[in-house]
C-alpha positions in Angstrom: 9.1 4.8 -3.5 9.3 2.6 -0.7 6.9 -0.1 -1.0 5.2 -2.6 0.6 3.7 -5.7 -1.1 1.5 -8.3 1.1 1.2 -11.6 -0.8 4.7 -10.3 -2.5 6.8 -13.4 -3.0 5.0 -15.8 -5.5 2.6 -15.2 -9.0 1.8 -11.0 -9.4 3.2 -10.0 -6.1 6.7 -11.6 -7.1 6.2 -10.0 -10.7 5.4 -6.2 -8.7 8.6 -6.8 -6.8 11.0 -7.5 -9.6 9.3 -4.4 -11.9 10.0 -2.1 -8.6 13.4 -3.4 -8.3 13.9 -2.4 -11.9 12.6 1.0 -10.9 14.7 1.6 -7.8 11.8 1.6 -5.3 13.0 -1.3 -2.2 10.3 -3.4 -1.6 9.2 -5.1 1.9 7.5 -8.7 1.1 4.6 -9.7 3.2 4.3 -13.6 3.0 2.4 -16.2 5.2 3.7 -19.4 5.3 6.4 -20.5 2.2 9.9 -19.5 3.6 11.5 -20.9 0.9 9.4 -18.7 -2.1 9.9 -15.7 0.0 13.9 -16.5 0.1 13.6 -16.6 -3.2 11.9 -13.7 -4.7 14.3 -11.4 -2.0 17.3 -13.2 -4.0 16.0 -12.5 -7.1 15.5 -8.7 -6.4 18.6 -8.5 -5.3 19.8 -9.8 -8.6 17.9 -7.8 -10.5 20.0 -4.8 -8.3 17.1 -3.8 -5.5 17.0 -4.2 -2.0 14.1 -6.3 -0.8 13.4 -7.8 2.4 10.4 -10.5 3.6 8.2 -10.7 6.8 6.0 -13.2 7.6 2.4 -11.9 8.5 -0.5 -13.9 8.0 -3.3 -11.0 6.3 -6.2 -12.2 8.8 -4.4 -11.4 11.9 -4.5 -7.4 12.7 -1.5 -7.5 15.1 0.6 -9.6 12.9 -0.3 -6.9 9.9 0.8 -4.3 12.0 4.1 -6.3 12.8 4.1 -6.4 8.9 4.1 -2.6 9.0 6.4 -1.9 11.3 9.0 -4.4 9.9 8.7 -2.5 6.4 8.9 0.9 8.0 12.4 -0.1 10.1 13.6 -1.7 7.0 13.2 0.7 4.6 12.9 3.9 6.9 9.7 4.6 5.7 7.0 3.9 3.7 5.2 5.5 0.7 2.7 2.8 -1.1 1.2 -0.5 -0.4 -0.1 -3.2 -3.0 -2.6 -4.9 -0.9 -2.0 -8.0 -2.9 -2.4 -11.3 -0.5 -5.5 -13.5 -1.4 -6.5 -17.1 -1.9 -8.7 -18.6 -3.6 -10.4 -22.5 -3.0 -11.6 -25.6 -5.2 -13.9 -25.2 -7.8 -17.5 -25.8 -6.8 -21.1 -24.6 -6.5 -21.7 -22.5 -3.5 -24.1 -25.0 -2.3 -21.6 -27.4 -2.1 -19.1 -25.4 -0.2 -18.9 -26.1 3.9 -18.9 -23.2 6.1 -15.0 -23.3 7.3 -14.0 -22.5 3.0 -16.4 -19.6 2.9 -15.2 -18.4 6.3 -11.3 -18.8 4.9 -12.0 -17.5 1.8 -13.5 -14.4 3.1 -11.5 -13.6 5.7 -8.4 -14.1 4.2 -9.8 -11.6 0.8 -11.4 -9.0 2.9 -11.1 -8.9 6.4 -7.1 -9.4 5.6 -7.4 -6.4 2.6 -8.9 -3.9 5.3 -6.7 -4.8 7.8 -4.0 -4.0 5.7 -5.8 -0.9 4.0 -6.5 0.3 7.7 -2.8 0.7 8.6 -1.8 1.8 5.1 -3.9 4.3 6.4 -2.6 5.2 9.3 1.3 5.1 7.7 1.4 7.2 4.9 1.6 10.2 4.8 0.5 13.1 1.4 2.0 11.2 -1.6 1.4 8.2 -0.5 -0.7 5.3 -3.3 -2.1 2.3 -2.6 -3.1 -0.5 -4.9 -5.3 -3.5 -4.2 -5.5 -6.2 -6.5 -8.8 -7.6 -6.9 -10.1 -9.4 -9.8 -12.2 -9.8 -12.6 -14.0 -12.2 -10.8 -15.6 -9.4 -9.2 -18.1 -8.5 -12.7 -18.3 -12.3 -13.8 -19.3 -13.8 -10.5 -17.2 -17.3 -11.0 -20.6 -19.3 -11.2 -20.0 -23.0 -10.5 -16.2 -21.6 -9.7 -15.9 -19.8 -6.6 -18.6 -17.3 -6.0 -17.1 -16.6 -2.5 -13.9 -15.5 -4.2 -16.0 -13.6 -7.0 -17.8 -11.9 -3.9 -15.0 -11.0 -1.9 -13.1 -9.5 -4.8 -16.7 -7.2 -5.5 -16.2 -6.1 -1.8 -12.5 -4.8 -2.8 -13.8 -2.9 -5.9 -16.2 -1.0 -3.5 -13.6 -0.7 -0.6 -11.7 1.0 -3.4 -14.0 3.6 -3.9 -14.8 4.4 -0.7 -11.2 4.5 0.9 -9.8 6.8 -2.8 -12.7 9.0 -1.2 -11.6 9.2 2.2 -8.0 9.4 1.7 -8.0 12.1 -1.2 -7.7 14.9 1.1 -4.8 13.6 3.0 -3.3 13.4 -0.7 -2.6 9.4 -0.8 -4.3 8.1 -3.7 -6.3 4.7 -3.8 -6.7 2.3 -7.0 -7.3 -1.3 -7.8 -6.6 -3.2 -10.5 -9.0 -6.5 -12.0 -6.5 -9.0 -13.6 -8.3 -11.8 -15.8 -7.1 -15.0 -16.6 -3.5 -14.8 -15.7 -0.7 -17.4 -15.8 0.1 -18.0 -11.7 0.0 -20.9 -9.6 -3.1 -19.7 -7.8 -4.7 -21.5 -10.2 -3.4 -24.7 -8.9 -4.5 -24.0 -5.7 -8.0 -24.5 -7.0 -7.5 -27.3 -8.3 -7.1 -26.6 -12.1 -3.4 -26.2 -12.8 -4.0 -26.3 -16.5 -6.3 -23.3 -16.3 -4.6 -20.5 -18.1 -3.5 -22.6 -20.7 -7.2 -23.9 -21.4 -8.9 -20.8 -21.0 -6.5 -18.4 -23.0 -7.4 -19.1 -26.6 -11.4 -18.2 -25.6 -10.3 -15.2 -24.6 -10.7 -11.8 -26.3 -6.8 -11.1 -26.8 -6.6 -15.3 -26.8 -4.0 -15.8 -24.7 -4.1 -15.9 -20.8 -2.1 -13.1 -19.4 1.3 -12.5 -17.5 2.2 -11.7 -14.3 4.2 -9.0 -15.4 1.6 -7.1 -17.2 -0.5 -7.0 -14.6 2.5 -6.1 -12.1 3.4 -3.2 -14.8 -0.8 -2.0 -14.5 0.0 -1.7 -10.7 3.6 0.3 -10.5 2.0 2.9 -12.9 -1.1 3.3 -10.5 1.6 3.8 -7.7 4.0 5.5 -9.6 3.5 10.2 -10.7 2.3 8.9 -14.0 -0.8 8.1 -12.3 -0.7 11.4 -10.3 -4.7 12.3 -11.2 -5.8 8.7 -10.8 -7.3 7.6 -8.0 -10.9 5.2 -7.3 -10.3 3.7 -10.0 -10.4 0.0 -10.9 -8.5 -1.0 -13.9 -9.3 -4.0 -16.0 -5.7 -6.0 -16.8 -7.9 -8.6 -18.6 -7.7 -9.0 -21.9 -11.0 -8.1 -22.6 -12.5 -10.3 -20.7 
């Protein structure tokens, strides 16, 4: 499989690449601004024996998603599935509290950015073809006090999920998410609470927060003939959260 993965060079993204490596599959690397991660996680692919390369595309921009796209497709001479992976999420707070550019960030970097990139996934691939957003369990809890807008835009992925496995089954491409949890990544330094994962974990039901890896192995089944019937469906990676 030949496979795209926006948001592909740090936390699960980085994880999806190295487990496809380990599977054969090259992987293209959609990144927005850290040069140096994406040098990285294309070095350590190649370690691990796969080809990889990285583009730089910033999600919320449908012309430089469709640069993404075509860069993937010239690398790799194709293209047969796309983890629509690429999100951020903001400081902790109330929504009251938040100011109008964070919400507008937030939500256009979540979900505008995820259709864009569903829309050309779309277009590009052909019968066969899988697609897997990420979106999170956020989306049933809500975040309150957190980040609603993040909870919020991550429900908007579960139903754009639904709706696209719809559209797309007759063409034969296949369309699932998966909902990770509390899982040990650095996006949870970018909101402020680096410590996070560690804290949380023990409340949990499994009580431990999870890996990157386990949820990168939930999402390279869902794109790989295992998951050949599978499609609409969002699958929990939360540790019974």
């Amino acid at each position: 499989m030949k496979l795209l993965i926006t948001g592909g060079t740090r936390g699960i993204g980085r994880a999806t690449a190295l487990g496809a490596a380990a599977m054969g599959w090259p992987v293209t690397l959609g990144y927005r601004g850290n040069r140096a991660a994406a040098q990285d996680a294309v070095a350590a692919v190649h370690a691990a024996g796969g080809q990889a390369w990285a583009h730089s595309a910033d999600v919320g921009d449908a012309a430089q998603v469709a640069a993404l796209f075509d860069a993937a497709e010239a690398a790799m001479g194709g293209l047969d599935g796309v983890v629509v992976n690429a999100g951020i999420v903001a400081a902790t707070s109330a929504l009251a509290d938040m100011d109008t550019d964070r919400l507008e960030r937030v939500v256009h970097t979540n979900l505008t950015g995820a259709l864009f990139c569903a829309r050309e996934a779309a277009r590009r691939l052909g019968r066969g073809g899988a697609i897997v957003l990420v979106s999170s369990a956020a989306a049933r809890l809500g975040s309150p006090g957190q980040y609603v807008d993040y909870a919020a835009s991550k429900g908007a992925i579960d139903t754009l999920n639904i709706g696209l496995a719809k559209e797309l089954a007759a063409a034969g491409i296949r369309v699932n998410a998966v909902r990770p949890g509390v899982i040990d990544t650095d996006i949870h330094a970018d909101g402020g609470e680096p410590d996070r994962a560690a804290r949380l974990g023990p409340s949990l039901p499994l009580g431990r927060a999870g890996s990157a890896d386990e949820v990168a192995a939930a999402i390279l089944w869902l794109l790989s003939d295992a998951a050949s019937y599978v499609t609409g469906a969002n699958l929990d990676v939360s540790g019974g959260r």
